[in-house]
C-alpha positions, -999 to 999 in steps of 0.1 A, spaced: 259 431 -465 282 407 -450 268 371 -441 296 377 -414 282 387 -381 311 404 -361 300 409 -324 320 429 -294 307 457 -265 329 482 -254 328 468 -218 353 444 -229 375 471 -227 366 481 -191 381 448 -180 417 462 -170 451 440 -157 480 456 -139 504 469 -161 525 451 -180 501 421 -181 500 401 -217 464 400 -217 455 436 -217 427 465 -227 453 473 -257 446 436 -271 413 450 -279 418 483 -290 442 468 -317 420 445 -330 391 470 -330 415 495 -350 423 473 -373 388 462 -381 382 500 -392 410 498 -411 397 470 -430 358 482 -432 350 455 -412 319 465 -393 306 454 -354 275 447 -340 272 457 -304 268 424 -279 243 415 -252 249 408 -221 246 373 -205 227 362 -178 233 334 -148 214 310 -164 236 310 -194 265 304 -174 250 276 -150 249 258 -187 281 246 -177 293 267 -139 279 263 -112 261 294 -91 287 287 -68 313 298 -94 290 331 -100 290 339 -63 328 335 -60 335 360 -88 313 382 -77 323 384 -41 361 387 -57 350 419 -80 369 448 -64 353 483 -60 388 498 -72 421 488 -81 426 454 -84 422 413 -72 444 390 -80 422 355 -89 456 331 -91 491 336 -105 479 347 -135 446 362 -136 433 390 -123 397 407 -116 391 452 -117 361 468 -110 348 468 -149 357 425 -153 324 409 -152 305 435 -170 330 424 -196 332 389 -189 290 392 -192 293 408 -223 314 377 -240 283 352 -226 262 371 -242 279 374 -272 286 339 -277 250 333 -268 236 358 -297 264 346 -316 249 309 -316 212 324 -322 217 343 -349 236 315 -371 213 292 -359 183 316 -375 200 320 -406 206 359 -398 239 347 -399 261 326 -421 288 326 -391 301 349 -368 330 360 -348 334 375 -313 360 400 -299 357 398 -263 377 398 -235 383 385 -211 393 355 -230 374 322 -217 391 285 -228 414 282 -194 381 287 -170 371 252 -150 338 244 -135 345 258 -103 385 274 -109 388 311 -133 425 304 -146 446 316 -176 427 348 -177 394 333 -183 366 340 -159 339 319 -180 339 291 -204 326 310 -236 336 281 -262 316 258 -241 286 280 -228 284 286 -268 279 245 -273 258 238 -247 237 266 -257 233 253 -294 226 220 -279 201 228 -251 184 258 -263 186 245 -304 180 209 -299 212 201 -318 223 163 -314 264 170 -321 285 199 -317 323 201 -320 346 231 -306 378 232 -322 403 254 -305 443 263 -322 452 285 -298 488 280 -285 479 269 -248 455 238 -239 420 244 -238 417 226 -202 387 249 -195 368 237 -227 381 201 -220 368 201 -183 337 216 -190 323 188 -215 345 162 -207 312 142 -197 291 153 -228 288 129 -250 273 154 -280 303 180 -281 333 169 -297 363 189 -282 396 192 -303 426 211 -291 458 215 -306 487 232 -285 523 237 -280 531 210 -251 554 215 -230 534 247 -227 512 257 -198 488 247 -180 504 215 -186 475 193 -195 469 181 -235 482 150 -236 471 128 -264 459 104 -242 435 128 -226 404 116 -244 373 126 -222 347 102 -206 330 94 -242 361 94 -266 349 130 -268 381 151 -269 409 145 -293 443 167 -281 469 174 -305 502 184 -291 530 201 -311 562 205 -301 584 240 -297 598 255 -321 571 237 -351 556 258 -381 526 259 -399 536 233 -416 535 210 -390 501 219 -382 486 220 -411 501 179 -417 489 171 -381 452 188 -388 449 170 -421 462 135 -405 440 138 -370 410 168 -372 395 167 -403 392 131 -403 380 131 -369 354 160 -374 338 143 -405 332 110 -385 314 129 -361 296 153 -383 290 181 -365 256 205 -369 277 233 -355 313 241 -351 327 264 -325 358 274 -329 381 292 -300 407 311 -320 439 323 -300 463 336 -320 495 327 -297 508 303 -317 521 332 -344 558 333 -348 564 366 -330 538 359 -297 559 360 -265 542 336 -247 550 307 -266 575 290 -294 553 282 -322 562 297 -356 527 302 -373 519 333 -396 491 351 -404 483 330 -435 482 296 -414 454 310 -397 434 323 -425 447 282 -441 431 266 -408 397 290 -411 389 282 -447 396 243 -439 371 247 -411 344 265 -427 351 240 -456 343 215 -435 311 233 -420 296 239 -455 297 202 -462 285 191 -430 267 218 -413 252 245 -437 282 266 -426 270 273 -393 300 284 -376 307 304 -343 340 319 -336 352 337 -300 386 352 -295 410 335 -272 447 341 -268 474 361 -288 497 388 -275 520 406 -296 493 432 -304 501 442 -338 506 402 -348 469 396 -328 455 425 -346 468 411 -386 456 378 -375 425 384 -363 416 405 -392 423 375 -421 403 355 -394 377 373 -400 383 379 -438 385 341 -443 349 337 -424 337 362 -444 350 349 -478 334 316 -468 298 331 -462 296 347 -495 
């Protein structure tokens, strides 16, 4: 039996954008698909209350995405983002998932675990859903293994192609989660600067310019991250995993392939074996070429699994 746990609800499919949106139902189905393909088995998630949430929203965020939720069709949230009837069952589902996720590696029932959810969560602010994100998973996730666990340091690492301002607003002021982001930049949303460094010397953002390879990353995660995560010493890594920064996404111009991510993941859970006990948490962010997501996700997955073994 894998030491792998591999969580996801078939609400997270309910959540539906109009057509011809990046982030949309197929995302999922893909990734789903392809863990049949590769006998990689799922555990059905639980939903997530308010109180999970209000770990780092507040009710008044609650209260405006439910009074947005539309009885049919569609509401659009900003530019980007958009709400149908079936959203917040889904977006429920991926608080509870990371929640469970978090509690069962923390028990030991779990050497580390990955969730396929959707909506995807890194983009939303303490009071602003944004970049298709309704809730802060990554963070909820911390703050959960901090609050609930008693845990005295927790970092979130997040690679996906676009700036994790969500997770950066969201425990900019918490002095026990250490947030690294790297990102394309110039990129939206815009924010990832270097010298973004939260109110504790808490967050550490690592931009990478257009048009830069695995390579690139892998030099700048070796030079900043690592070195960075073992002063801190982390008792639990989160990681946000997009997979937009592959060569063939359409939403940005980095050149990664599949094997950078599965590089990345084994450095990580490196990393959490010396420091941690391996306790790591993983939640699916970006990536939208779907048959790129789907190959990427998968050695994701592989890699954690190879690393729990």
């Amino acid at each position: 039996m894998s030491k792998t746990l591999v969580l996801t609800h078939e609400a997270c499919l309910g959540h539906v954008t109009p057509e011809g949106h990046p982030e949309q139902v197929a995302r999922l189905d893909h990734i789903l698909h392809a863990f049949r393909a590769a006998d990689i088995a799922t555990k059905t998630a639980p939903e997530g209350d308010v109180e999970d949430v209000l770990l780092v929203h507040p009710q008044s965020h609650v209260e405006a995405l439910e009074a947005a939720l539309p009885h049919k069709s569609f509401h659009q949230i900003d530019g980007d983002t958009w709400m149908s009837p079936g959203s917040l069952t889904a977006a429920w589902r991926g608080v509870g998932a990371a929640r469970e996720a978090v509690d069962r590696v923390m028990t030991g029932d779990a050497q580390n675990a990955f969730c396929a959810i959707r909506p995807p969560g890194h983009h939303a602010e303490q009071t602003t859903p944004m970049g298709f994100c309704l809730f802060g998973n990554a963070a909820i996730a911390a703050k959960h293994a901090l609050e609930r666990h008693g845990l005295s340091r927790v970092a979130i690492v997040d690679f996906d192609v676009h700036h994790g301002n969500g997770t950066q607003a969201l425990l900019w002021d918490e002095p026990r989660a250490l947030v690294v982001t790297s990102q394309q930049m110039p990129l939206w949303p815009g924010t990832g600067e270097a010298s973004e460094a939260g109110a504790h010397g808490n967050v550490l953002n690592v931009p990478l310019p257009p048009g830069s390879d695995g390579a690139v990353m892998r030099a700048a995660y070796k030079a900043q991250v690592f070195p960075r995560l073992k002063a801190f010493v982390p008792e639990f890594i989160v990681i946000s995993a997009g997979f937009d920064a592959h060569s063939d996404d359409p939403l940005a111009q980095l050149n990664w392939v599949e094997e950078d991510f599965v590089w990345l993941t084994r450095e990580l859970c490196a990393l959490a074996n010396e420091m941690c006990a391996g306790r790591v948490v993983s939640l699916l962010e970006g990536g939208y070429d779907l048959a790129a997501l789907a190959r990427s996700v998968t050695a994701h997955v592989q890699a954690l699994q190879e690393a729990a073994e």
